[in-house]
C-alpha positions in Angstrom: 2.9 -8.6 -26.5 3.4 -8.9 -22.7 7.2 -9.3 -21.9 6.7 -10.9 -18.7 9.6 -13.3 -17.8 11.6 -11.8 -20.7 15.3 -11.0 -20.1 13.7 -7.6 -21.4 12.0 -7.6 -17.3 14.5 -8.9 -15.5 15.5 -5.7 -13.7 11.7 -4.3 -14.6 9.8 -2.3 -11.6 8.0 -4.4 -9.0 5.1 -1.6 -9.4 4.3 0.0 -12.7 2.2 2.7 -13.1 2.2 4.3 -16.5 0.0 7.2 -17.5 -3.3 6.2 -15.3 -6.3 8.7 -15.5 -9.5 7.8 -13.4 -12.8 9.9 -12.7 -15.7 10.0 -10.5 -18.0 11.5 -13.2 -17.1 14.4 -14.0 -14.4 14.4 -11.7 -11.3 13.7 -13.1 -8.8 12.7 -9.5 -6.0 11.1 -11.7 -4.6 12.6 -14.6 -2.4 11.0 -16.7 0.2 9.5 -13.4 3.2 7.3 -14.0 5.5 6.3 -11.4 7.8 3.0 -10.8 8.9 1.2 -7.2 11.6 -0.8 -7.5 11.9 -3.7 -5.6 12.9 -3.1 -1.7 12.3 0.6 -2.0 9.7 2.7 -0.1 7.9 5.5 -1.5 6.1 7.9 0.2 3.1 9.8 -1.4 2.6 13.5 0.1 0.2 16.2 -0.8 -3.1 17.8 -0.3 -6.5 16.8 0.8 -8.4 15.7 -2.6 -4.9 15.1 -4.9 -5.6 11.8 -5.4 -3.3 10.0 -3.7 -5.9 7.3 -1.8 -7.7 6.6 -5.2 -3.8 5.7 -6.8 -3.5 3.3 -4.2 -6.5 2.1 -4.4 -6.2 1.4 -8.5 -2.8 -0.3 -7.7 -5.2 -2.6 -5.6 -7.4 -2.9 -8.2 -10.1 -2.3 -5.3 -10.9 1.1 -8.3 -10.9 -0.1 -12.3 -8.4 2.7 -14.2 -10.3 4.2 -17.3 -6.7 4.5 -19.1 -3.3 3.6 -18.4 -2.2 0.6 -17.4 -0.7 -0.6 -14.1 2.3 -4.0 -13.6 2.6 -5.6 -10.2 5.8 -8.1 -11.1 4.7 -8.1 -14.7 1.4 -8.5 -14.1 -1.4 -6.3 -15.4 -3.7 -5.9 -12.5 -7.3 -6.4 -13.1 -6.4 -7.0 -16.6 -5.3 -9.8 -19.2 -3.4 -8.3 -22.4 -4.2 -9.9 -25.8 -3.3 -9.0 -29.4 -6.1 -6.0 -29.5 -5.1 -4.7 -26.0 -6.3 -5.0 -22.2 -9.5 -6.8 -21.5 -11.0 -6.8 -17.6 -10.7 -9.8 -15.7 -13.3 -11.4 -13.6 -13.1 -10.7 -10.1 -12.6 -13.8 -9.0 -9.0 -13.7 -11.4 -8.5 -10.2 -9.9 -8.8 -11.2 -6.5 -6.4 -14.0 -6.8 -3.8 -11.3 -8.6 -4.6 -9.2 -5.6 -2.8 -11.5 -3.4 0.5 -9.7 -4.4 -0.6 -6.8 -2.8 -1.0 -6.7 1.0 -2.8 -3.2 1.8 -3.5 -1.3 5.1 -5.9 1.0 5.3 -7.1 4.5 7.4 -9.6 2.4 9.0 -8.5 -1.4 10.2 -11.5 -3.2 8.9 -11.3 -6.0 11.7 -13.3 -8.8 11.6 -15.3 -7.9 15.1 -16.2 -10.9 15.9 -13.2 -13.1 15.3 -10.4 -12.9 17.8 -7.2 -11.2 16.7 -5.7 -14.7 15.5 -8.8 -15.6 14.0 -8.2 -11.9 12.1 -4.7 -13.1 10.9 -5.9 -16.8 10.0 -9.1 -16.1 8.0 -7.7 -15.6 5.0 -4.5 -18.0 5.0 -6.9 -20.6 5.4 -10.1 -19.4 2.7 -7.4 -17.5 0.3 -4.3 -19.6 0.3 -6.1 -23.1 1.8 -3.3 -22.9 4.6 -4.3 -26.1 7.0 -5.6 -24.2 10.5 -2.2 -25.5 12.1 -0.3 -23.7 9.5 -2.2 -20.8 9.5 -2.3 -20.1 13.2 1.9 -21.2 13.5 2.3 -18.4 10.6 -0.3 -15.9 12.3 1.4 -16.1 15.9 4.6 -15.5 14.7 3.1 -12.0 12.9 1.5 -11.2 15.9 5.0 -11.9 17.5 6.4 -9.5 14.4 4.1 -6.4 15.3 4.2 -6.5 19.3 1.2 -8.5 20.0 2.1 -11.6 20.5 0.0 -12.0 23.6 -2.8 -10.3 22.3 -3.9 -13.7 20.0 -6.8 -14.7 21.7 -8.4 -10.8 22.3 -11.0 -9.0 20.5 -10.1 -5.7 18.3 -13.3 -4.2 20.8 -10.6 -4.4 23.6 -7.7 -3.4 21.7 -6.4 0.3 21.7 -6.7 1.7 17.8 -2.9 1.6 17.5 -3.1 -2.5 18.5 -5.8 -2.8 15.7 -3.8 -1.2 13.4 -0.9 -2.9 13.8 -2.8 -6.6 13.7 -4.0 -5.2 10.2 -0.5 -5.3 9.4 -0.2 -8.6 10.5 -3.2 -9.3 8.3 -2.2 -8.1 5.4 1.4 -9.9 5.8 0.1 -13.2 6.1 -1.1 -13.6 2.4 3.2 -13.3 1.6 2.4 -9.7 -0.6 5.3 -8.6 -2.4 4.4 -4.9 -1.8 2.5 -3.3 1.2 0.1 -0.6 0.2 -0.7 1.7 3.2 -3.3 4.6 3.0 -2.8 6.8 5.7 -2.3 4.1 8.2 -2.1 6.7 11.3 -4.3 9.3 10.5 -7.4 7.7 12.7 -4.8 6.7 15.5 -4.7 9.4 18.7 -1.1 10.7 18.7 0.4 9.5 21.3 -0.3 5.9 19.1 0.8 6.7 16.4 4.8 5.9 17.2 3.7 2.3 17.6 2.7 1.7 14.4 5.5 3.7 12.8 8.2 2.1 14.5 6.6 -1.8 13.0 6.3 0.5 9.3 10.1 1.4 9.7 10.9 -2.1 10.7 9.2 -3.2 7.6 10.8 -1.6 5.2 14.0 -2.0 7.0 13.1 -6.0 6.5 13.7 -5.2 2.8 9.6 -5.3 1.6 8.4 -3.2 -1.0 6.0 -0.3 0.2 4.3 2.6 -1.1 2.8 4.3 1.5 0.6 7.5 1.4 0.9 9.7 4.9 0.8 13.1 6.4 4.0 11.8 8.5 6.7 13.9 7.1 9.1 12.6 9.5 8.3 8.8 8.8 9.0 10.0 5.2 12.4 11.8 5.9 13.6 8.6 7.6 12.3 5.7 5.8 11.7 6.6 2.6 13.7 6.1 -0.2 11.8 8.2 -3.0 8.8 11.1 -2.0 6.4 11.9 -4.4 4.4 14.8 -3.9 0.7 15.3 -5.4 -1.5 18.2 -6.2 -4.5 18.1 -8.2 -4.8 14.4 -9.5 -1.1 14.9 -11.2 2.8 14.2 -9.5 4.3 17.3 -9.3 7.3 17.0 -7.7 9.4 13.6 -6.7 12.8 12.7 -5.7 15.3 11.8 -2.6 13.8 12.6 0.9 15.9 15.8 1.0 15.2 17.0 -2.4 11.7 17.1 -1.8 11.3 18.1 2.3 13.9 20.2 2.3 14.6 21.7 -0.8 11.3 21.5 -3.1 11.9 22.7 -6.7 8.1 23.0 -7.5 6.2 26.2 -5.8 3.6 23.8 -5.3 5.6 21.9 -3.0 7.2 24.4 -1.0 3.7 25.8 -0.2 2.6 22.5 0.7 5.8 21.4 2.9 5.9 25.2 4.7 2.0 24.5 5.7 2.8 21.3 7.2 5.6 22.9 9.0 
């Protein structure tokens, strides 16, 4: 039986992923990954091209179904009801309205092009969470305010820099209240000297106290912010721990190859 609201739960993970596989055919990209955030915490996911690290996020999302395993987002299965004889898929329409709990931010910002940058933030407090437009645009100036674009409400993403974009995608994802951020590489499409921009509203995030698990090349976001790095190699977790344990003194060979490459 599901335990959710339990006494059993009460200091249960807000994220709980517990021995996930997942393949692209033959390709098996997960294998066998369990990991728990805690409320508040940040986790940063580090490793290799191809390790699997987007495709975790993205089951966490439920944007990818899991073929085994199970993942909890506050004591919820995602994508999933249990019963007596185990997990059975929900409709999307029940999976999408799970998915509110989890804001993401992808490499990409997936802007609406045609809707101003308020109309970007409103959208889906008003179809999603049937927010009244006076609500809605109250909630999505003060975001806007949050992320350093406060005057940029009434522009189009064309005219905004790729950094701006990004961070109204933050913005975006914030208004739906998640109770963890997802963010997949959020700087890698950004030129560099943009990159510090987003970072900075990232750090200010997590030091707000919101729950993030945040894959990125950004080993010096990681060092700073993060309170646990997990590093992944070949669909598995190899290695995870304190900031320092892992960047700066790696038990797994694995890792230290990875981490002296980067360097």
């Amino acid at each position: 039986m599901d335990d959710v609201g339990s006494s059993r739960n009460a200091h249960a993970p807000l994220v709980d992923i517990s021995r996930v596989s997942k393949s692209f055919g033959s390709n098996e990209v997960l294998k066998d990954v369990s990991l728990q955030v805690e409320k508040g915490q940040v986790v940063c996911i580090i490793g290799p091209s191809g390790s699997g690290k987007s495709t975790l996020l993205n089951c966490v999302n439920h944007l990818e179904p899991i073929d085994s395993g199970s993942i909890k987002t506050a004591g919820q299965y995602i994508g999933y009801r249990r019963e007596k004889d185990g997990l059975h898929k929900l409709s999307e329409y029940a999976a999408a309205k799970q998915r509110r709990a989890v804001g993401m931010v992808f490499q990409q910002f997936n802007l609406f092009p045609h809707m101003t940058v308020r109309e970007n933030v409103t959208f889906s407090q008003t179809h999603v969470l049937k927010r009244s437009r006076t609500e809605a645009t109250t909630i999505a100036g003060d975001l806007l305010a949050r992320v350093g674009l406060g005057e940029k409400g009434d522009a189009y993403p064309s005219s905004l820099s790729g950094g701006q974009q990004q961070r109204v995608a933050i913005a975006r994802a914030l208004a739906l209240d998640p109770q963890v951020m997802l963010f997949d590489e959020p700087t890698s499409a950004l030129d560099p000297e943009l990159v510090d921009d987003v970072l900075v509203v990232m750090k200010k995030l997590a030091a707000s106290g919101m729950t993030m698990l945040v894959v990125t090349h950004e080993l010096g976001f990681a060092r700073e912010v993060a309170d646990v790095v997990v590093f992944m190699a070949d669909g598995k977790i190899v290695e995870t721990g304190d900031p320092t344990s892992v960047l700066e003194n790696p038990v797994e060979a694995r890792t230290r190859q990875f981490i002296s490459r980067i360097h």
